[in-house]
NUBALUM-287798 format. One line per 4 residues: number of its first residue (from 1); their letters; for each residue x, y, z of C-alpha. Coordinates in steps of 0.1 Angstrom, whole numbers, plus 5000, padded with zeros to 4 digits. Each point is the difference from the previous one (the first is absolute). Layout:
NUM) A) X:Y:Z; ...
***
This chain:
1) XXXX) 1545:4183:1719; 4997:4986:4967; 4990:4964:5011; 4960:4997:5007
5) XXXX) 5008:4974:5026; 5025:5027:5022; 4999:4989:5038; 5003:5032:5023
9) XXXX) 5026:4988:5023; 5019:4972:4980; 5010:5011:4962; 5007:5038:5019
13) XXXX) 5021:4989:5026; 5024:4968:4987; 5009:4992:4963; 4988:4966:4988
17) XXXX) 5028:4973:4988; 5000:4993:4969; 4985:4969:4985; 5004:4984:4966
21) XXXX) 4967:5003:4981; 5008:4983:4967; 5038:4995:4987; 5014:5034:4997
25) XXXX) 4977:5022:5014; 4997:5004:5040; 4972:5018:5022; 5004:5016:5034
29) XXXX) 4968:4996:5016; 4984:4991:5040; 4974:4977:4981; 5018:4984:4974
33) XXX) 5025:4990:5025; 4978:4977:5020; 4991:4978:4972
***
C-alpha cells in the first residue's frame, strides 16, 4: 500500500467513499472520512 497509515483489515477489504477535500479535488480514505 502506498498510504503509511494502511489498516490491515479495513482499506483491503471495502473501498472508502469519497469525500470532498477542497472544491474539485476528492479523497477516498477510512480516516479522512470520520472527520
Amino acid at each position: 500500500p502506498r498510504c503509511p497509515f494502511f489498516m490491515k483489515g479495513v482499506c483491503d477489504a471495502r473501498e472508502p467513499p469519497l469525500a470532498e477535500a477542497e472544491e474539485g479535488h476528492q479523497v477516498a480514505c477510512w480516516l479522512y472520512s470520520k472527520r
